[in-house]
C-alpha positions in Angstrom: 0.0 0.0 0.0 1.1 3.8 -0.7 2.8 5.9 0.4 5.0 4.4 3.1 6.0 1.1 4.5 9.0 -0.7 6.3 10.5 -1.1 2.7 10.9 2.7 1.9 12.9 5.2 3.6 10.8 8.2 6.0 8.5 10.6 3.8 8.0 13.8 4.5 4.5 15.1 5.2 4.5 19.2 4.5 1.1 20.9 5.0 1.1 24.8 4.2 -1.7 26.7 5.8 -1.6 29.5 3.3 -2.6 29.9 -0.2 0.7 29.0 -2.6 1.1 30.7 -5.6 1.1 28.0 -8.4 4.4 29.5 -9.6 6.0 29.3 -6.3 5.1 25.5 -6.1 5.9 24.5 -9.0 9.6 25.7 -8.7 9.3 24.6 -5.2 8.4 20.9 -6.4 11.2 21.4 -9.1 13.9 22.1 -6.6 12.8 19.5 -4.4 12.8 16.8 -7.4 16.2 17.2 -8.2 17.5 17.5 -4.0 15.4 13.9 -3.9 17.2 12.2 -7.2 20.4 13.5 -5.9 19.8 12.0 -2.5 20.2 14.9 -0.6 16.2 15.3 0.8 13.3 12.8 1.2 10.4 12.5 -0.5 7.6 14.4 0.1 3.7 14.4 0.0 2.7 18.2 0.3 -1.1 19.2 0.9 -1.7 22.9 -0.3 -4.1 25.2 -1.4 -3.8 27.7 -4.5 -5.6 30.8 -5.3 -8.1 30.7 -7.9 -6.3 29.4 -10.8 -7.0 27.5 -13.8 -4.1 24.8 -14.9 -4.2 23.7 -18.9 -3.3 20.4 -19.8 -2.3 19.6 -23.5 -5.6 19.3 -24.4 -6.8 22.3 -22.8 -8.5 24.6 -25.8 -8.9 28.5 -24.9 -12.3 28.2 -26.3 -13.7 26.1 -23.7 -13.2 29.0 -21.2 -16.1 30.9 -21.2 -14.4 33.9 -19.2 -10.6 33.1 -20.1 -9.5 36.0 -18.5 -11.5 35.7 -14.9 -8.2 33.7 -13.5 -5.1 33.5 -14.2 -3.9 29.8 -16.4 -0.8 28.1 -16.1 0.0 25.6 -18.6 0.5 21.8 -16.9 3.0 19.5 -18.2 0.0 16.8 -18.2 -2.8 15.7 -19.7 -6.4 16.6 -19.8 -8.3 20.0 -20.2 -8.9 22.4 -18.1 -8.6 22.2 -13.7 -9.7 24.8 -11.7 -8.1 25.3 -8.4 -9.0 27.7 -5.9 -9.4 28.9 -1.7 -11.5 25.3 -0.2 -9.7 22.9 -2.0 -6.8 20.6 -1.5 -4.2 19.9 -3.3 -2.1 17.3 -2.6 1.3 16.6 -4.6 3.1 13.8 -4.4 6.7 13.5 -4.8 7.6 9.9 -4.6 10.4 7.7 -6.2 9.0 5.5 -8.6 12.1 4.0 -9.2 12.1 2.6 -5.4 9.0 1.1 -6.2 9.5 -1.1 -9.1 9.7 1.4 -11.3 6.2 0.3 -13.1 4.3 3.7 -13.2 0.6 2.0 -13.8 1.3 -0.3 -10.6 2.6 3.0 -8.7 -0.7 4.7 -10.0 -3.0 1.9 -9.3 -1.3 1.8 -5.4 -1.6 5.4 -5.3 -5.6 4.6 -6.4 -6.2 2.1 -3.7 -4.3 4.1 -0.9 -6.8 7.1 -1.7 -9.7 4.6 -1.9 -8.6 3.8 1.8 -8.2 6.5 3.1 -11.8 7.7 1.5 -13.6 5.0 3.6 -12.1 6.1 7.1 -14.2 8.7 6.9 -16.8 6.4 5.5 -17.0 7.9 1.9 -16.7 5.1 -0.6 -14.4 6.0 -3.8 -14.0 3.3 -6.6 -11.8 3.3 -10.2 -14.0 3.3 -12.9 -12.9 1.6 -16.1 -11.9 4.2 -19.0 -11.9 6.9 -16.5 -8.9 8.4 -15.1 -9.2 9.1 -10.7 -11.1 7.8 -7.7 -14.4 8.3 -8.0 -17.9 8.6 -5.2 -21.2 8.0 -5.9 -22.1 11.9 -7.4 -22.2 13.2 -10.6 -18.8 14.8 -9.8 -15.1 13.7 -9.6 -13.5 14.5 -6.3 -10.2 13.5 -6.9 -8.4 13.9 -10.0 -4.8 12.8 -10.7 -2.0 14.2 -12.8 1.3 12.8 -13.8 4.6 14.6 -14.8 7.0 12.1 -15.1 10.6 13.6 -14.6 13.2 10.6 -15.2 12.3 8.4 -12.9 10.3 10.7 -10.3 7.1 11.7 -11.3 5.1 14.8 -9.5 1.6 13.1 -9.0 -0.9 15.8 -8.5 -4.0 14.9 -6.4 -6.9 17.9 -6.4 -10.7 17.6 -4.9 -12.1 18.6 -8.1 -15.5 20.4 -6.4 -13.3 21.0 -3.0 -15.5 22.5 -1.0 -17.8 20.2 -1.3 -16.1 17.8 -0.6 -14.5 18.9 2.5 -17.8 18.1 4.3 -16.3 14.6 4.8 -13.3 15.2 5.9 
């Protein structure tokens, strides 16, 4: 199970109470990438919240946003459309070494999936995969957790947001 057991050296929880520019995370994250390949930090699991933002994946299309100019966008080195992120929802990123852990991405995933599928049902919320779709998904019409990857060598940056965060805080 993910993140952490007897085989894998200590990872570093990191919780910031204030809103974190996307810019300043992202270079944070890039720093801390490269001190964790070179052996000199530990891996981390950082749960953050931005100000309203929208990030662009590769199939993001400027046409979809019907006020493109309401918040700021940052294009993501991932993926997918269009994710808002904003003040009530958290974002967690995840800055483990894949390589440590067989180095099969879809298995590190899948773990990843099941260890947020725990952790959903103690606090009695049931998530589930959902074949074709991408994420953990509960029984609503929305997707509370969506997941990114940016695979740098062998470290990716996985990128877990509550998709309608305030909502779903109510459970936790």
């Amino acid at each position: 199970m993910m993140p952490q057991d007897e085989t894998f050296p200590e990872v570093e929880w990191k919780t910031s109470t204030e809103l974190v520019p996307y810019t300043d995370a992202v270079a944070w994250m890039e720093e801390r990438v490269t001190q964790i390949l070179a052996g000199n930090a530990p891996e981390v699991i950082w749960l953050l919240e931005h100000p309203p933002l929208y990030t662009a994946g590769t199939s993001a299309d400027a046409k979809d946003l019907t006020e493109p100019n309401r918040f700021p966008v940052f294009q993501a080195q991932r993926g997918g459309q269009y994710t808002y992120h904003g003040p009530g929802q958290r974002v967690i990123y995840i800055m483990l070494d894949v390589g440590k852990r067989g180095r099969d991405v879809r298995k590190f995933v899948k773990d990843l999936e099941n260890w947020v599928i725990a952790t959903l049902d103690e606090f009695n919320v049931k998530g589930e995969v959902r074949d074709g779709r991408v994420g953990v998904w509960v029984q609503r019409p929305d997707k509370p957790l969506s997941v990114a990857i940016l695979q740098k060598i062998k470290l990716p940056q996985l990128e877990f947001a509550y998709v309608n965060g305030s909502a779903f805080m109510e459970f936790l």
